[in-house]
N, C-alpha and C positions, 0 to 999 in steps of 0.2 A: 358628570352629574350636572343636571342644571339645576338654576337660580332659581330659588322661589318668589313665586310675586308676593312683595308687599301686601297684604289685609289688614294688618293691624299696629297704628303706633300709638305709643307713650309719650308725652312727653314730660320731664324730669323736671323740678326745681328745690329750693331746700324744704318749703314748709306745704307746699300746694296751694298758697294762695295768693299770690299774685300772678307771676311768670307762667306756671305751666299750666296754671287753668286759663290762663287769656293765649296762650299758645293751643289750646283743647280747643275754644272757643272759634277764632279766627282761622286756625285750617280748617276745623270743620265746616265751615262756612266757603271756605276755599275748594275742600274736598266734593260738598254737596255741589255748587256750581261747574265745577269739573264733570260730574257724573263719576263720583266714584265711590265704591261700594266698600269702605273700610270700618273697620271699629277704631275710635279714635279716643284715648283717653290722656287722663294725665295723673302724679303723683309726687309724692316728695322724701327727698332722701332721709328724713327727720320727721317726727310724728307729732311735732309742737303743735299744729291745728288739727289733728284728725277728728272727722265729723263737720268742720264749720265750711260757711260759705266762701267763697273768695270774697278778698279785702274790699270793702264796700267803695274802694276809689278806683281798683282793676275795674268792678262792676259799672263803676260811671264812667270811666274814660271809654270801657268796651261799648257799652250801649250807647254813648256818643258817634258809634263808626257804625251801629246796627247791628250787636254782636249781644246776644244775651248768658251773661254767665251764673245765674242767677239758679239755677237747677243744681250746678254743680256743687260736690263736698270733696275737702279735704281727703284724702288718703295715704299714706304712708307708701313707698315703695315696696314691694315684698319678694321672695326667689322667685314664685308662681311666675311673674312677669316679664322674666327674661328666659323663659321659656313660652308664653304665650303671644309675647309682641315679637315681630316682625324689626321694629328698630324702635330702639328707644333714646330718645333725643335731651341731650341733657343742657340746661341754658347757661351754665358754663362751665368753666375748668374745674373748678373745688367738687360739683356734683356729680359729673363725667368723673374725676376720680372716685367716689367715695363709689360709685355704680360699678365701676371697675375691680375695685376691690372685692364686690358684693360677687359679682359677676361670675357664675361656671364660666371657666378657659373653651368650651364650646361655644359659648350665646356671643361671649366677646365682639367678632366681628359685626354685632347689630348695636353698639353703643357709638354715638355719634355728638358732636354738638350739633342744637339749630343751625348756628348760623353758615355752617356749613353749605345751604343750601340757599344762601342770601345771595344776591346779584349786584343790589345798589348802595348794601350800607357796609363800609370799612371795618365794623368790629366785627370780632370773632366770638363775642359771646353777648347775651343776652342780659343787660347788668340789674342787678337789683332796685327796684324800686323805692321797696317799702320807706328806710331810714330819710329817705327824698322827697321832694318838692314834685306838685301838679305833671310838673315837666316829665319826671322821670316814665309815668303812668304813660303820656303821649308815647315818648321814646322806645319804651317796652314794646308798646303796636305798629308804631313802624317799622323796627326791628322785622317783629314775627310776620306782619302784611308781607315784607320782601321775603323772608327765608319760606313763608306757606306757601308763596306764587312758586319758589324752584321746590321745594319740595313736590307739589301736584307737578311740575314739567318733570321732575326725575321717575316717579311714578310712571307718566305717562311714557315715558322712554320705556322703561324697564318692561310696563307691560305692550308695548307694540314689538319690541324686540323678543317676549317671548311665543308672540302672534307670530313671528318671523321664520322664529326655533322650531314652534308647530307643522308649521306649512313647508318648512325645508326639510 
């Protein structure tokens, strides 16, 4: 059986508004310059914000790099979506488990962390902002900048290799 290509990811964090909506923001943007045709969302393992916009300091650090998150709303994680997305990315450990637990033992192999797909930054997860200083806001986007750039190169692997599968 083959591999389905990637169309659609999630990305996870606890409330949806700091981490995974500036992670929605910044691949997107990543995604769009790539040329690549994906639905790209984000949510939170916890329903404390749903409905509101992300934190008005995600929205200022993002729109400092040219990133607008300002459309986006809060949403809850739901079952629908680990059957709808393709892989859904969680910004760290505590949410990757709590997604896991949620998780049908089918969708399982599409839960991942971000940083998985990082190249230049030493952590393995994506750390919380909010309780932090200015700093942490920068930090959260360099993060996501390096793990969006491998993420689009993993994408583009996955689909030249299934261009490969076609043709052989």
């Amino acid at each position: 059986m083959k591999k389905a290509t990637t169309r659609a990811i999630l990305f996870v964090c606890m409330g949806n508004i700091c981490r995974s909506p500036s992670a929605e923001g910044v691949f997107r943007a990543h995604a769009e310059a790539a040329r690549l045709d994906l639905h790209i969302d984000s949510a939170g393992t916890h329903a404390y914000h749903v409905g509101e916009p992300p934190d008005s300091r995600s929205q200022e650090f993002a729109a400092r790099r040219g990133i607008d998150l300002s459309q986006q709303r809060a949403r809850k994680l739901n079952n629908e979506d680990f059957e709808k997305f393709d892989l859904l990315l969680a910004m760290d450990k505590e949410n990757l488990a709590r997604m896991k637990a949620a998780c049908p033992p089918a969708q399982q192999h599409k839960l991942k962390l971000m940083m998985a797909y990082a190249s230049q930054s030493d952590s393995d997860i994506v750390p919380d902002p909010y309780y932090g200083g200015p700093d942490g806001f920068d930090q959260v986007l360099d993060y996501i900048q390096d793990a969006s750039a491998g993420l689009v190169l993993a994408i583009q692997k996955e689909r030249q290799q299934e261009i490969t599968r076609e043709e052989g």
